[in-house]
N, C-alpha and C positions, 0 to 999 in steps of 0.2 A: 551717968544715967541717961537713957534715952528720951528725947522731949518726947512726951505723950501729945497727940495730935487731935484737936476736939473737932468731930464732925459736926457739920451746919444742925443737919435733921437729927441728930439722935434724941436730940431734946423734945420732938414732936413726937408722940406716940403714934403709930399704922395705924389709919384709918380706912374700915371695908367701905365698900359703897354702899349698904345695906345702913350705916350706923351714921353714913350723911346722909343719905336719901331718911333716914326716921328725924333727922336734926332739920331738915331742909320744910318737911311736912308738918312737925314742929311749929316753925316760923310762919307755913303760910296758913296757919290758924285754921282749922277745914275745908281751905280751898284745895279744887281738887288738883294736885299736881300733872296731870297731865296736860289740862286746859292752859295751866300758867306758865308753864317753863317747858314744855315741848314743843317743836315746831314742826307744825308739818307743813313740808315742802309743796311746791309746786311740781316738784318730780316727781314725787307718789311715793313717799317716802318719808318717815318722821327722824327729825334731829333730835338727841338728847343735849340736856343744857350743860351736858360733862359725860369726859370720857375719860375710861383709864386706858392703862395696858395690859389688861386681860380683855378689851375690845377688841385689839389686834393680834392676842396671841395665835388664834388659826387660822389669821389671813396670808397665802401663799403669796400674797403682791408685796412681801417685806423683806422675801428672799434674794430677791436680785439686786444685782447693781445698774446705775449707769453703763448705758450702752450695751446693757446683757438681756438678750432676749428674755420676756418678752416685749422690751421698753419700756415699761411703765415707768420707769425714774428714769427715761432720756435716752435720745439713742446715738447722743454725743456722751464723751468723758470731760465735754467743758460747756460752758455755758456763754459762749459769746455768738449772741445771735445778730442776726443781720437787721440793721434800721433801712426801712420801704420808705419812700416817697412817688408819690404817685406823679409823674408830669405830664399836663396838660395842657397840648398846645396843637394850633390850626397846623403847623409845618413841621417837617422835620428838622427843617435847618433852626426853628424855632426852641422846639425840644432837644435838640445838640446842647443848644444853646442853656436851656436851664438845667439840664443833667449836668454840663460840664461845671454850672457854679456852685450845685448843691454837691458835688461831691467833693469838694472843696472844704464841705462845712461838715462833715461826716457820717453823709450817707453812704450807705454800704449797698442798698439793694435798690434798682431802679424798675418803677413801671409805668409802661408807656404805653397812652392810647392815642395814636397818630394814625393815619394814614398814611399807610407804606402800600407799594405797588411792583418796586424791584430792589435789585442787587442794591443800583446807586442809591437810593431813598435809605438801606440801613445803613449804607458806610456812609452820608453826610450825616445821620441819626447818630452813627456810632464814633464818629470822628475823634479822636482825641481821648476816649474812653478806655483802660486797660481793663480788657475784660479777665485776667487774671486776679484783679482786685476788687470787681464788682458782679456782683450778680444782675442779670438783666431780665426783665420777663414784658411780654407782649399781649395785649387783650386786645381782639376784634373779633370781628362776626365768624360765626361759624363757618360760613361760606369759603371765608374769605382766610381760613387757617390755613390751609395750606401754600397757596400761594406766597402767605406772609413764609411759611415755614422754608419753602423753598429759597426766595430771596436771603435768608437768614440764613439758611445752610452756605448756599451759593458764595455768602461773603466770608461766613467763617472757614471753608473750606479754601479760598482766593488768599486768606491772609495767616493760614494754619495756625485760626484759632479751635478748630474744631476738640483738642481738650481743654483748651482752657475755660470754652463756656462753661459757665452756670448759669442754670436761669428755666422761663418756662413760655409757653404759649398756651394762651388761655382757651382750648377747646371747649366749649360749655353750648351744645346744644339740645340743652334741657333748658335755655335758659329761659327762652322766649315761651317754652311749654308752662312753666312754671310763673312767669310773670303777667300771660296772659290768659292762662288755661288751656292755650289752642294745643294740636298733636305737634308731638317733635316729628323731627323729619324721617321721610321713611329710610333713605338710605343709610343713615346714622353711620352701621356697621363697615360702609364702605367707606366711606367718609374717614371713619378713624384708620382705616388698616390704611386708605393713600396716607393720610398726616404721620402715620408711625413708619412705613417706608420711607417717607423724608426725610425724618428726624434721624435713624435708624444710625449713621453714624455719629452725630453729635452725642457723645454715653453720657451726658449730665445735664439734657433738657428735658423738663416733664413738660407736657403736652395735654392731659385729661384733667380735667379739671373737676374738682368736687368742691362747687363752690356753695359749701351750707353756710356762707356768711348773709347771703341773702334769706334765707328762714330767718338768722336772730336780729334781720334787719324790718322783718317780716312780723316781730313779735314772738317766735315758738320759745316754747320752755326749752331751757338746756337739755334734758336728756330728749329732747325731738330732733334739737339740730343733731346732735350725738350720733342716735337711733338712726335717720335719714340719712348723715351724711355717709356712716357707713354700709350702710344698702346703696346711696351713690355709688361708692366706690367698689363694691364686689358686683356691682353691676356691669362695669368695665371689665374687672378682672373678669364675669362669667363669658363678657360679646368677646373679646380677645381670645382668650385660651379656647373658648368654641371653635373661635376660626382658627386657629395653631399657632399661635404667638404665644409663646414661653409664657410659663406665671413669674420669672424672674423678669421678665424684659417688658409684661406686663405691667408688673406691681413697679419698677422703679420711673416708668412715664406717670404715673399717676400725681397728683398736688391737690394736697387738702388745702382750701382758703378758707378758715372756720371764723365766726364772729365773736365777739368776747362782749357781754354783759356786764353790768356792774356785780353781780352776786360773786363777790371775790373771791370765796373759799370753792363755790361751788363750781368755778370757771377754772382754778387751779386743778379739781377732782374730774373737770373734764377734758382738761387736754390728757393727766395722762390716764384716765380710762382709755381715753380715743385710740393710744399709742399699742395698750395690752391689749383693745379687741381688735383692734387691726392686724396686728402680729400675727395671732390668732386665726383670720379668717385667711390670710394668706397664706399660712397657713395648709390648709383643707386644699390650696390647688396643688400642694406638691413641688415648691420651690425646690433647687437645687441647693438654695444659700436660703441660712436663716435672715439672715443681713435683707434679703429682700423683703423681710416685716417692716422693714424700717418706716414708717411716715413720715412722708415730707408733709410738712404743718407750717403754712402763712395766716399769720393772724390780723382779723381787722377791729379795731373798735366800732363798738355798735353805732347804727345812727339811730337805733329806736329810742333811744331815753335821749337824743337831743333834745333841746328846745329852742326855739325863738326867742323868746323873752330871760331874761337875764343868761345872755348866753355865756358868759365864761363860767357858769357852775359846768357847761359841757367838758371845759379842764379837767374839773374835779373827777367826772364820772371817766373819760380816757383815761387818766392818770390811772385811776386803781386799776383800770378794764388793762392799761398794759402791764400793769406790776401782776395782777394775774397770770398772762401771759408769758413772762419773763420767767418769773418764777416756777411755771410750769414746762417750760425746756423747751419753748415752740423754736422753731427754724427762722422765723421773720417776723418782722412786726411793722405792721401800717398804723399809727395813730391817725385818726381821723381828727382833721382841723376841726375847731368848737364852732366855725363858724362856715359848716356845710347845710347847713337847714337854711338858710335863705340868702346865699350865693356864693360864684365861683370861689376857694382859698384864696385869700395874697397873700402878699410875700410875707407880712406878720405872720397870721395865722400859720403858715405852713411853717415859718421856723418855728414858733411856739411848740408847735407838733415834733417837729424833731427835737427838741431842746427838752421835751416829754421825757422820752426814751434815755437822750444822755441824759440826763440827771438819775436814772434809773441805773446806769452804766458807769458813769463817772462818780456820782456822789454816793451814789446806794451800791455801788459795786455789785449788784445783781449778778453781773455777768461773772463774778470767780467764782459763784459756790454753785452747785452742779443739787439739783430738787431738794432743795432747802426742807420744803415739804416732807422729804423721804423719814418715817418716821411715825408723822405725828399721827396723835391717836386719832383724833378729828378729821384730818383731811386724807388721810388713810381708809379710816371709815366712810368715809363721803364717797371716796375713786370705786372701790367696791362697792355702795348700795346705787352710784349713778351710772355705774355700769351694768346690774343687774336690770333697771330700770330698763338704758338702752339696747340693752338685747335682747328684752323680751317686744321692743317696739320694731326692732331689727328684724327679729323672726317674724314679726304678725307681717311685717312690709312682703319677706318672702315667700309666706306663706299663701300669699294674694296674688302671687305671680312676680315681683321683684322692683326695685326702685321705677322703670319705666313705664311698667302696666299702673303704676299708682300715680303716676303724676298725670297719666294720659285719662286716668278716669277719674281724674280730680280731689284723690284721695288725702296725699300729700296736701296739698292746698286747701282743702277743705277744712283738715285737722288743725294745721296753723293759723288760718281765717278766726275758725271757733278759738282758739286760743288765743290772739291776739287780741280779738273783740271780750272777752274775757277778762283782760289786762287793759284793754281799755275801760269797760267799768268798775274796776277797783283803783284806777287812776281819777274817776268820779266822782268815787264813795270816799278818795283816799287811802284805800287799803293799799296802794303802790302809790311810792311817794316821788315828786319830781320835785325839789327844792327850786325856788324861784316862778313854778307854774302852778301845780293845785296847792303850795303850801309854802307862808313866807314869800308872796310876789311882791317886787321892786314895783309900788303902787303907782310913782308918778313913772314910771317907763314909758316911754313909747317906741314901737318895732316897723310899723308901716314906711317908714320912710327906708326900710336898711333892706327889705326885702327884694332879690332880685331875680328873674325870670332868668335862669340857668337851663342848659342842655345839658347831659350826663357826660359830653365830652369823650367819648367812647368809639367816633367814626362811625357808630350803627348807623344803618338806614331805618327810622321807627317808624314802619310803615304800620297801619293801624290791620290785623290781621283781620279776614274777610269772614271770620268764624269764630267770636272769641266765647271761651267759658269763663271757667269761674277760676283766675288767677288769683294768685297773693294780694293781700291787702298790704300796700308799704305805709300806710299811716301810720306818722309816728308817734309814740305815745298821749304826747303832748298836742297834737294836732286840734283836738276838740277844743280846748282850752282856749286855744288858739284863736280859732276862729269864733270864739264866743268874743275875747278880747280886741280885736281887731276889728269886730262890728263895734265896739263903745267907741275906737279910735275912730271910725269912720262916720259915726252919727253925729249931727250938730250940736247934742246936747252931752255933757257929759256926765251921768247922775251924780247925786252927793247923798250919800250916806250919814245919817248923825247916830254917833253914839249916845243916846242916853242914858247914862252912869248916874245909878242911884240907891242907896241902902249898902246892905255888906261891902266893904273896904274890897274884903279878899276876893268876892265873890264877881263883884262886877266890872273889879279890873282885869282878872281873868276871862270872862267874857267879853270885855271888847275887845281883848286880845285877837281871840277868838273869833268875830265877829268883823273886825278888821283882816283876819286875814282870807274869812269867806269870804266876803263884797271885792276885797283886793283882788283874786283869781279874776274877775271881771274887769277889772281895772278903773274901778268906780274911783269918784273922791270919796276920799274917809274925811270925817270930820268927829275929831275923838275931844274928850272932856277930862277933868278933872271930877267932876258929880254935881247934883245938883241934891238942892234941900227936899225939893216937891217935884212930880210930875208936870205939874203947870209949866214952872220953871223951865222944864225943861225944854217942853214941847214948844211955850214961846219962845229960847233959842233956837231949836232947830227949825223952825218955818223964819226966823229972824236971818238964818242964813240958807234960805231954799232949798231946804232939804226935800230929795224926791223919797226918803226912806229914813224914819226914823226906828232903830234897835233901840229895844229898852234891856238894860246889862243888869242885872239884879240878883237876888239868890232864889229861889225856889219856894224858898218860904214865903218869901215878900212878894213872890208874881202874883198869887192869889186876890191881892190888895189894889197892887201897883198896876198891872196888866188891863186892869178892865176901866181901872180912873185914866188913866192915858189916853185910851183908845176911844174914852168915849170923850174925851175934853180935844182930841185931834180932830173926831169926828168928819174923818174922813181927806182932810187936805193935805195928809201925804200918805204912805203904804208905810202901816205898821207891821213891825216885827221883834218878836219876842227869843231872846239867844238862851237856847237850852231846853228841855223837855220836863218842862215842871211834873209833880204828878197832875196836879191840878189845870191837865193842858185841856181834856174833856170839858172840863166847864168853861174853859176861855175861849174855846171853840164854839158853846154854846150861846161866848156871848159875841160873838162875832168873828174874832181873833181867829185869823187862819195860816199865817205866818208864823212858820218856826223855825230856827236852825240852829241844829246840834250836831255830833259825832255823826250821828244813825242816818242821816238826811244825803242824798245824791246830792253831791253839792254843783258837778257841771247840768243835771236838768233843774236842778231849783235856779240859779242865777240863767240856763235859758229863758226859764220863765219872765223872770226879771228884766231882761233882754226885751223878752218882748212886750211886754207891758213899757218899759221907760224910756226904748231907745225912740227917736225922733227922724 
């Protein structure tokens, strides 16, 4: 007799979504299900809080495989991408010097911002380097690209490495348009077609640079870097193929350098959107080979959600920002050291940065399984609504005349401005959260000593342009914060805070939670309690240890009582403050009481406030 084989599920009866969605509404007792468990995005777009597979049954993007146009699931059949480290160094003989020790330690991709000048400058740069086993790429000024490209050619051509290279020169003269509002240069188009003649027999250096890592450094929503960056790049494709250079030989000089966020699911859904609308638009010029869809994709972690203050949570936020990226099939990966926000990487920091990646390679074996993602109902759904998003930001860009007429009339830069300040005040309110800065700050920290006066290390000449608009804001998220804290470190006083814990158990040790961790974003002293029996009590401990601010932690019930006996037995010799939004806040206002803070309250202008009233 045959063994009969018991299946996991048959025991579970098929459930529709209509008979969980009545079970789910159910439970939230007439809350309205949308408000509670929908999420609408910052892309313009709402997440459900489940998905099945009748989500993706008539989505065309589930058709393909790896490596099968239109790339969306990767335009490799494997997934071992390249580890970037970026070396920076005054000389070339310097940077020899540290490319040859980090590739030793398993760096695969190098980038270098030195100053080169000729032939001999990249063979002492390149000394000892096998460029059949490393990729190389080069960032300087726009000016100054060709000449680098020529020297580059010149050597590889002297040492018949000309197929072996891989690698890129970072042509970006948007860049200076973009960071400072001023006009890019008028020759632009000539500019490119000398850099492309140079290049012209190296067949595996990209040269054009779509560098949208600087928008998500900038603050914009992912489907704007998205949106833009692919209006960068057909904006190339359109200055080339105008002037008669192939869309095949156009599309494969191009390099996308995109940024990666923490929104992990949603960074996944936007490398490979990027891959299916690129495809796409290259598409429309008429290639010869579909293979010229291909994206080449270097990813950087963001440095908007660094911080200054407890910097190694910067780890935590790279980490996911490259597991995103891994997972979504990019070509390269730069993890950004956690400790870029206030000076140059050392040698810790930068291996830490690589040790990032391996561990993503080596431990998490990322690199055998080729879009893990391919599939799911959720991030399937995502790649499709954050690509509709960016195509319709795509079209408006071209509809206005193209990536260049938008950044030249500030359009670009004004939308991410508006956005970033945007994101700045829900990092405020708290509504975007930065662990260790608006929420759970390392209280006795201090940052002022570790902060260092760094150049971008780039060789640029930053000459201050003689007309500037209205460029990108790079403030990073955390920067308010920042500077709110850094004045307490710098004032002779340093306030104290008391908690005063009094009445419900539950109520008020929640609140000085609470309450310590808004004065903490300052970098006040907290001074917390156990509770006290009376008001009195209390108020005489906290002037017993100089409190410039005493919180009273109670429940809502008892502020009615408690709130106005405090405030008049302090009578005035420190600044009262009440944690939470009784209903009864109208009459404690009435009886002087002006001090509140709860959820609802801007928490970076209330402690400005604070700031200014206590600092010394």
């Amino acid at each position: 007799m045959a063994e009969k084989k018991e299946k996991l599920f048959d025991m579970f009866p098929e459930c529709s979504y209509q008979e969980w969605r009545a079970k789910v509404e159910a439970d939230l007792k007439g809350a309205d299900f949308n408000k509670k468990l929908v999420w609408r995005t910052n892309e313009g777009f709402n997440v459900e809080p489940v998905y099945r597979a009748e989500n993706i049954v008539d989505l065309k993007t589930t058709d393909s495989l790896p490596g099968e146009f239109p790339y969306l699931r990767g335009t490799r059949t494997d997934n071992d991408w390249l580890v970037r480290q970026e070396v920076l160094a005054d000389t070339v003989q310097e940077a020899n010097a540290v490319a040859k020790d980090i590739i030793t330690k398993g760096v695969t991709s190098l980038g270098f911002k030195v100053e080169i000048n000729s032939e001999d400058d990249v063979k002492a740069l390149l000394d000892g380097i096998d460029l059949t086993k490393y990729e190389i790429n080069f960032t300087t000024c726009p000016r100054k690209a060709n000449a680098l490209a020529k020297a580059v050619v010149d050597y590889l051509r002297n040492t018949n490495n000309l197929e072996n290279f891989r690698g890129s020169i970072n042509f970006n003269p948007m860049r200076r348009a973009l960071k400072h509002g001023s006009a890019f240069p008028a020759d632009i188009k000539a500019m490119a077609l000398e850099l492309l003649e140079t290049v012209k027999i190296v067949p595996n250096m990209q040269v054009f640079a779509v560098d949208s890592f600087m928008l998500c450094n900038a603050g914009a929503y992912i489907y704007q870097e998205l949106g833009y960056a692919l209006s960068w790049g057909a904006e190339w494709m359109t200055m080339l193929t105008e002037a008669g250079v192939k869309a095949d030989e156009a599309a494969r000089r191009i390099k996308f350098n995109m940024g990666v966020s923490s929104n992990y699911f949603m960074e996944i859904a936007k490398f490979r959107a990027a891959r299916m609308l690129w495809a796409q638009i290259v598409e429309q010029y008429k290639p010869e080979s579909k293979q010229s869809g291909k994206m080449m994709c270097h990813a950087v972690t963001s440095r908007y959600n660094q911080t200054i203050y407890d910097a190694h949570v910067n780890l935590l936020r790279s980490q996911t920002e490259s597991m995103s990226a891994a997972l979504a099939g990019v070509d390269s990966i730069t993890t950004t050291p956690f400790d870029v926000p206030y000076k140059t990487p050392d040698a810790f920091s930068e291996r830490i940065a690589r040790n990032q990646q391996f561990l993503l390679k080596e431990e998490s074996h990322l690199d055998k399984v080729v879009d893990p993602a391919g599939g799911s109902y959720y991030v399937e759904t995502l790649t499709v609504s954050l690509a509709n998003e960016a195509w319709k930001l795509f079209l408006d860009i071209e509809e206005k005349g193209g990536f260049l007429a938008c950044i030249n009339d500030n359009t670009v830069q004004k939308a991410v401005n508006e956005t970033s300040a945007k994101r700045h005040t829900d990092v405020a309110r708290r509504k975007e959260i930065l662990l260790g800065t608006n929420q759970y700050p390392n209280i006795n920290e201090t940052a002022a000593q570790k902060i260092e006066n760094t150049s971008c290390g780039c060789g640029c000449n930053h000459e201050k342009p003689e007309e500037e608009g209205e460029g990108l804001s790079m403030k990073r998220a955390a920067s308010d914060f920042e500077a709110l804290r850094l004045a307490t470190e710098a004032a002779s006083n340093r306030p104290k805070v008391f908690m005063l814990t009094i009445g419900n158990l539950a109520m008020r040790l929640a609140r000085a939670q609470f309450s310590t961790n808004f004065f903490g974003c300052a970098g006040y002293e907290i001074i917390d309690n156990l509770g006290f029996k009376t008001v009195q009590e209390g108020v005489d401990a906290a002037l017993a240890k100089n409190a410039d601010v005493i919180v009273l932690c109670s429940s809502d019930d008892e502020y009615a009582e408690l709130a106005p006996e405090a405030f008049k037995y302090l009578d005035g010799r420190a600044m009262f403050v009440v944690a939470g939004a009784p209903a009864c806040m109208d009459d404690l206002k009435a009886a002087g009481i002006n001090d509140f803070i709860h959820v609802r309250v801007n928490v970076l202008e209330t402690l400005q406030a604070f700031n200014a009233k206590l600092l010394k």
